[in-house]
SEFIPA-460530 format. One line per field, with one value per residue (C-alpha): x, y, z; chain; residue number from 1. Coordinates in steps of 0.001 Angstrom, whole numbers, plus 500000, padded with zeros to 6 digits. Each point is the difference from the previous one (the first is absolute). Layout:
X = c(X ...)
Y = c(Y ...)
Z = c(Z ...)
unit = c(A ...)
pos = c(NUM ...)
This chain:
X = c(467301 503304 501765 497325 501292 503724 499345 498550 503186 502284 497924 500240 503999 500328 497700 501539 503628 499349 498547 503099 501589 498048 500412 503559 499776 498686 502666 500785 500894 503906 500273 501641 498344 496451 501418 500959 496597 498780 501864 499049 496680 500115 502496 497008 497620 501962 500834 503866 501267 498525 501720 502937 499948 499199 502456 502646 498448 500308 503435 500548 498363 501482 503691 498608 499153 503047 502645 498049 500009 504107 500630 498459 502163 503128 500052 498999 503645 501381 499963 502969 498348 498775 503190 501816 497301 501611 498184 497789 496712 498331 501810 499640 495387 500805 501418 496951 497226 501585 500696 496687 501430 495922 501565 502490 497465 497783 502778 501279 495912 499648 503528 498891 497094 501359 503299 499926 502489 502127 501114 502043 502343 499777 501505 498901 501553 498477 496638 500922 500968 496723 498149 502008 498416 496673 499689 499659 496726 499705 496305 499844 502673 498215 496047 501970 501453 496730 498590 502947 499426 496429 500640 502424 502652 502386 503721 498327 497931 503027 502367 496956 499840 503778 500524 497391 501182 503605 498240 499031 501373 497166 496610 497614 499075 503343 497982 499447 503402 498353 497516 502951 501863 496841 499309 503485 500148 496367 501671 503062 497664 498010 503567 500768 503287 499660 503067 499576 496662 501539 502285 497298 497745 503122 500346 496513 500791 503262 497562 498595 501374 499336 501189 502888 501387 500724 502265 503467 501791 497853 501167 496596 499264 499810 496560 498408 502016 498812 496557 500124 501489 497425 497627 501022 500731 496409 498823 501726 499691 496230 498725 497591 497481 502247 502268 497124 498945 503623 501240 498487 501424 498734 501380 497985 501876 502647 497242 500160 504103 499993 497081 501768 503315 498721 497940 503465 502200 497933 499623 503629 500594 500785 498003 501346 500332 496409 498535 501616 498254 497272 499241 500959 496997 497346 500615 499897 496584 498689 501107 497902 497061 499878 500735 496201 498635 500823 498562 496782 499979 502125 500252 501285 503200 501380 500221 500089 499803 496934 498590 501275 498852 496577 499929 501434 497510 497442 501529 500312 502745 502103 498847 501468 502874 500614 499183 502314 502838 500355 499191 499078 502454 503206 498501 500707 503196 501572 498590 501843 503267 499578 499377 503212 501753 499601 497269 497234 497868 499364 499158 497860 498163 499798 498955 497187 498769 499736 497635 497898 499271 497924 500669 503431 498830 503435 501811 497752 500131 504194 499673 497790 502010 503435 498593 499564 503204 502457 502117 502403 498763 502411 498897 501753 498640 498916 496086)
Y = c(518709 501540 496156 499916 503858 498478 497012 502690 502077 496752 498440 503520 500247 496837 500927 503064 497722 497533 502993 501561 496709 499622 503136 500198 497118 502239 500887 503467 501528 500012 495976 498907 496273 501898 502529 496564 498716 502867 500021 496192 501279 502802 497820 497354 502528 501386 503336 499582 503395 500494 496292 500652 503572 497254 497380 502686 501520 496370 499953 503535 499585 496447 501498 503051 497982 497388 503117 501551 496730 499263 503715 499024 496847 501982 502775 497181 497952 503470 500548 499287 498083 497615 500227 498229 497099 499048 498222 497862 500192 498682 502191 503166 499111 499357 503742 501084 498807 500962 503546 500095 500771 499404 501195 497356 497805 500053 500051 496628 498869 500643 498541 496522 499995 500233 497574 497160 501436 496839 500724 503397 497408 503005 502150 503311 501747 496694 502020 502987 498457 498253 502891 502190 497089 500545 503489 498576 498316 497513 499568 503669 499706 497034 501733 503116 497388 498787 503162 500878 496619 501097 503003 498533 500915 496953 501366 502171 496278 498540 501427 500191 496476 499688 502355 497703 497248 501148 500721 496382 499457 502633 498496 499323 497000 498527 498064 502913 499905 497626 502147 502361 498378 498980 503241 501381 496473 501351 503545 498236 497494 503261 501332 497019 499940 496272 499523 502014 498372 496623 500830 501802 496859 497685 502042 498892 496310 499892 499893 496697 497614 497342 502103 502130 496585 498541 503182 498211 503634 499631 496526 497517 497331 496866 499536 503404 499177 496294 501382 502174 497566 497700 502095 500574 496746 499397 502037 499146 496282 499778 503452 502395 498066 497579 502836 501771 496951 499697 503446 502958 503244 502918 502813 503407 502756 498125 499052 503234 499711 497041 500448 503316 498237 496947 502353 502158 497032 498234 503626 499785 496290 498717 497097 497748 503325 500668 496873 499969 503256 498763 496921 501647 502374 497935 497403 503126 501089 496316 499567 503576 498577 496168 501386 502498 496806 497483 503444 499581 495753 498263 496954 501541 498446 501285 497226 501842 503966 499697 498509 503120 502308 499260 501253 502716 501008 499430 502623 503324 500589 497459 501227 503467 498543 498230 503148 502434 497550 499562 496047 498907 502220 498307 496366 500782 501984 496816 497623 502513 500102 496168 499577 502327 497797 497079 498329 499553 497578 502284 502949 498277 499191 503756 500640 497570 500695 504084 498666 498556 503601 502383 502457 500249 502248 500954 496697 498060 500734 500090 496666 498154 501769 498601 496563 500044 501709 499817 502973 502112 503802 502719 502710 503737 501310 497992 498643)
Z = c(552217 500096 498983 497015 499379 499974 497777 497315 500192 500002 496713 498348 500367 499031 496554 499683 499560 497792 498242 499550 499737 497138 498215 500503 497584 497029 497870 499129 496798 500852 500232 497203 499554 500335 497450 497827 500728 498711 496894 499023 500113 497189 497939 499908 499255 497048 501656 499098 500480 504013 500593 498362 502745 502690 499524 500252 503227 501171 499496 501182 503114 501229 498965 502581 502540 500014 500058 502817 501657 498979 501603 503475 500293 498592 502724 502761 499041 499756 504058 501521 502572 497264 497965 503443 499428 497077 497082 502202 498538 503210 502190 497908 500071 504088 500307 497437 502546 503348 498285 497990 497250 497962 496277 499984 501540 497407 497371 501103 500840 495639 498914 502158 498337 496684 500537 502290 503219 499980 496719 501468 501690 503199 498252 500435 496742 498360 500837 498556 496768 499984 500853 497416 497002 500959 498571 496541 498845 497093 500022 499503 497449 498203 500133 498181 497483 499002 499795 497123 498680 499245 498631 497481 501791 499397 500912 503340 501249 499527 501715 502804 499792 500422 502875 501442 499743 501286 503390 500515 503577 501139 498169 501805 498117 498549 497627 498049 498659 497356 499262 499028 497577 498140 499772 498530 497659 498668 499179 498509 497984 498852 498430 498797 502115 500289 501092 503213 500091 500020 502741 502341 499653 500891 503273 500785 499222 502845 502871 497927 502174 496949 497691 501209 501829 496833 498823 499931 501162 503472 500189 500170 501756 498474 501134 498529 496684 499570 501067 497044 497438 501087 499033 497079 498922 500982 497801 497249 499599 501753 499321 501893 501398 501256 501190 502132 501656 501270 501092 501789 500193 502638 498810 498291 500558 497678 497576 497882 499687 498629 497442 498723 499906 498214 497220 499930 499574 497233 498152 499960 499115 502835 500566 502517 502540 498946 500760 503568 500566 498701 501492 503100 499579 498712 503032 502529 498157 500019 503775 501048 498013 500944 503509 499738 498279 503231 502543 498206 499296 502195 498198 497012 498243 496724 497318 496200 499251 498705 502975 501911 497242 500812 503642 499240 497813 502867 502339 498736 502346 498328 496457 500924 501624 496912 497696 502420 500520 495703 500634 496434 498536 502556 498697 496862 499787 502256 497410 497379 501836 500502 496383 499632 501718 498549 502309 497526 501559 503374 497695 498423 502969 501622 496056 500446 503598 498214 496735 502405 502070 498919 502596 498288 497569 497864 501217 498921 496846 499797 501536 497422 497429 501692 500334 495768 498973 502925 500002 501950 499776 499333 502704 499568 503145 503457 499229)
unit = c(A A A A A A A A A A A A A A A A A A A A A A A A A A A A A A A A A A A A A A A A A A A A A A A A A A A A A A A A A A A A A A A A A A A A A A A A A A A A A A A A A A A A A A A A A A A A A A A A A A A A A A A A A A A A A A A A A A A A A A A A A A A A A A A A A A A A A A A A A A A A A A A A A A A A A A A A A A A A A A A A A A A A A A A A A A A A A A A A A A A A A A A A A A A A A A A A A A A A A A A A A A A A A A A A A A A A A A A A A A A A A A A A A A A A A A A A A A A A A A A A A A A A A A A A A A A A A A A A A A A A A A A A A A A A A A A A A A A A A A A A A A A A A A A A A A A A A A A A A A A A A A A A A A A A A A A A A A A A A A A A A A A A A A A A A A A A A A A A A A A A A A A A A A A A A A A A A A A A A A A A A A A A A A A A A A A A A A A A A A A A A A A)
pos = c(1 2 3 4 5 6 7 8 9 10 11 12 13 14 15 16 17 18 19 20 21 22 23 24 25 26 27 28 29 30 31 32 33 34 35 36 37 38 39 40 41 42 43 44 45 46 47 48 49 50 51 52 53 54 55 56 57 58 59 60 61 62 63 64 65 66 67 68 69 70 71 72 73 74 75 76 77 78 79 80 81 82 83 84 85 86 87 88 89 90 91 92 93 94 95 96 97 98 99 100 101 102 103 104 105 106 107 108 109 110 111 112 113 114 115 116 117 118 119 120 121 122 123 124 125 126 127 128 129 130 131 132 133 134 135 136 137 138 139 140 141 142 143 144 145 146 147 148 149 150 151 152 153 154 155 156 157 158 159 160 161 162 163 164 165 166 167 168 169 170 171 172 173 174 175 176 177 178 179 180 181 182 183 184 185 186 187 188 189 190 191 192 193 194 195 196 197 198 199 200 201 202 203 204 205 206 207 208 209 210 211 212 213 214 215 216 217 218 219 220 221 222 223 224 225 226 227 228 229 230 231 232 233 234 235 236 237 238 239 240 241 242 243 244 245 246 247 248 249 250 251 252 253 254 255 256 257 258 259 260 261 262 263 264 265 266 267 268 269 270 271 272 273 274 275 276 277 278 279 280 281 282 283 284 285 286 287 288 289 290 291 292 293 294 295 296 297 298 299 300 301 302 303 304 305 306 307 308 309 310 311 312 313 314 315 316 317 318 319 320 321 322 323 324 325 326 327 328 329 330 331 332 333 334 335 336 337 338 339 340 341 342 343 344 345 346 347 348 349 350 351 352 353 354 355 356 357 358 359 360 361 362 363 364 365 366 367 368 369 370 371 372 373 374 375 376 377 378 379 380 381 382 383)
C-alpha cells in the first residue's frame, strides 16, 4: 500500500512540473515579441492607433530588457578578480559558473541565442558590444513604419523604414532587408522621386548574382557576362519563345526591380536599359510559372507563349500570380522597349502572343493596336 501511496506522490510531482514547465512558457505582458505579436494583430484588424501604442511598447520593452541584461555583464567584468582574467571570453563564463554568478548567466544564455558564440572570436568585450546592439529592434521599428505608412504618413514610414533597415546585422530574418527597400522605392515612386526610386531598386538588384555580376565597376566574370549577352542576343535575333525554351532564371525577390526599372527606363527613353530589365523579369515570371506548371504535369515543356498561356488560365494560382506579378503588362512594355530599340520582329511577336489573350484586358488591346500602327509611346509619368 504504502509503494502504491509513493507512486501517487512521485506521478503528482512530476505533473505538478511539467505544469509549471508549461506555464512558464506563457508569455507575460512585459515580453516584447508577445507585445509585437500583439500589435500585428490590431494593425490587421484596423485598430491603428492601439498598434501603433504596441509596436512602441515592443521596442520599449526589448531596449529594457537588453540594458538590464548589458548592466549584469558590465558589473561582472568590473570585479577585479575578473578584470585579472583578461578578455578571455571562456575564462571570464568559467569564473561565472564556479561563482554563480545566474544574471550574467542568463545574459550570455540570451546573447548566444541571438549571435552564433564563435562569431565573438573569445572575446569577452566582443560580448558586450554584441549585447549593447541588441537593445534596438527593427521589426518593431518596421511594424511602426507601416502603421505611418497607413495613415498617410509618408516622411514618418520612411524614415521607420530606414532606421530599419540600418539595423540589418540584428534581423531576425535577413531576408527582410528586401522587403525594405521595396517598401521605401514604393514611397519614393508615390513622390515621384524616381530618381531615388531608381537607385533603391538597384540596391535590390546587387544581390542578383546575374545581374549585379555583369556591373563592369564589380568586375564580372566572363561567364555571368556572356551568360547575359547570350541572352540577349537570343532574344533579339530568335525572339521570346525561342528565348524561354533556352534560359531559366530562379530568381523573385529580384522580379519586382527589374519590372519597375524596365517601365522607369522606357518612360524615360531608354530602351535598350529597359529591355534588359525587362526581359530579365518576364523570364523570372515565366521560370516561377513553368516551374508550378511541371509540380502539377510533369511532362510539361514550354514550346510557344500561347501554349503556356493556356495553363495558366487553368490554375487560378497561376492566374493570380500572373495578375499580382503585372505579367501581361511586363510582355508588353519589353515588346515596347524592344520595338524602341530597334528589334521589330521580337516585338512583334510579344505584340502577337498579347492579341491572342483575353485575360490581358488593357494589353490586349495596346497590343492589337501596336501590331497596326507600330509606334513608340511618349510616357510623362512611369505606366
Amino acid at each position: 500500500m504504502s509503494m502504491i501511496k509513493n507512486r501517487f506522490i512521485l506521478c503528482l510531482i512530476l505533473f505538478l512540473l511539467c505544469c509549471a514547465g508549461v506555464f512558464a512558457q506563457v508569455p507575460g505582458p512585459n515580453d516584447w515579441w508577445y507585445t509585437l505579436e500583439r500589435g500585428k494583430q490590431m494593425f490587421r484588424q484596423g485598430d491603428y492607433g492601439n498598434a501603433l501604442l504596441a509596436f512602441e511598447d515592443a521596442r520599449r520593452q526589448r531596449r529594457i530588457m537588453y540594458e538590464r541584461m548589458e548592466r549584469y555583464l558590465i558589473d561582472l567584468l568590473s570585479l577585479r578578480e575578473v578584470r585579472r582574467i583578461g578578455d578571455s571570453l571562456d575564462l571570464v563564463e568559467r569564473y561565472i559558473g564556479e561563482r554563480h554568478y545566474a544574471d550574467a548567466s542568463d545574459a550570455l544564455a540570451e546573447l548566444y541565442y541571438r549571435v552564433p558564440k564563435a562569431s565573438l572570436h573569445n572575446s569577452a568585450s566582443a560580448a558586450l558590444t554584441a549585447l549593447s546592439t541588441l537593445k534596438d529592434y527593427p521589426e518593431a521599428e518596421y511594424w511602426i513604419g507601416e502603421t505611418y505608412l497607413v495613415e498617410g504618413e509618408l516622411n514618418l514610414a520612411q524614415s521607420q523604414f530606414r532606421k530599419a533597415l540600418a539595423l540589418r546585422p540584428i534581423m531576425e530574418n535577413p531576408g527582410f532587408v528586401n522587403e525594405l527597400l521595396y517598401k521605401i522605392a514604393a514611397i519614393y515612386q508615390t513622390r515621384q522621386d524616381y530618381n531615388e526610386m531608381e537607385s533603391t531598386l538597384l540596391l535590390i538588384l546587387n544581390a542578383d548574382s546575374l545581374w549585379s555580376g555583369d556591373q563592369s565597376q564589380t568586375g564580372a566574370s566572363p561567364s555571368v557576362s556572356f551568360e547575359k549577352q547570350s541572352m540577349t542576343r537570343t532574344l533579339e535575333s530568335n525572339g521570346i519563345n525561342r528565348s524561354l525554351t533556352l534560359y531559366r532564371y530562379h530568381s523573385p525577390e529580384s522580379e519586382q526591380a527589374h519590372r519597375l526599372l524596365g517601365f522607369y527606363y522606357y518612360t524615360s527613353g531608354r530602351y535598350s536599359r529597359a529591355q534588359e530589365h525587362l526581359m530579365f523579369a518576364f523570364l523570372i515570371q515565366n521560370t516561377v510559372i513553368i516551374e508550378e506548371v511541371i509540380r502539377n504535369q510533369y511532362d510539361f515543356s514550354f514550346n510557344t507563349l500561347e501554349e503556356l498561356a493556356v495553363e495558366i488560365n487553368r490554375y487560378p494560382l497561376l492566374t493570380e500570380y500572373a495578375e499580382k506579378n503585372e505579367y501581361y503588362k511586363t510582355a508588353y512594355y519589353l515588346g515596347a522597349s524592344l520595338y524602341g530599340n530597334g528589334k521589330t520582329i521580337p516585338a512583334r511577336e510579344l505584340w502577337n502572343f498579347l492579341s491572342t489573350q483575353d485575360n490581358a484586358g488593357e494589353w490586349q488591346v495596346r497590343a492589337r493596336s501596336q501590331i497596326r500602327s507600330p509606334h513608340v509611346e511618349r510616357l510623362v509619368e512611369m505606366p
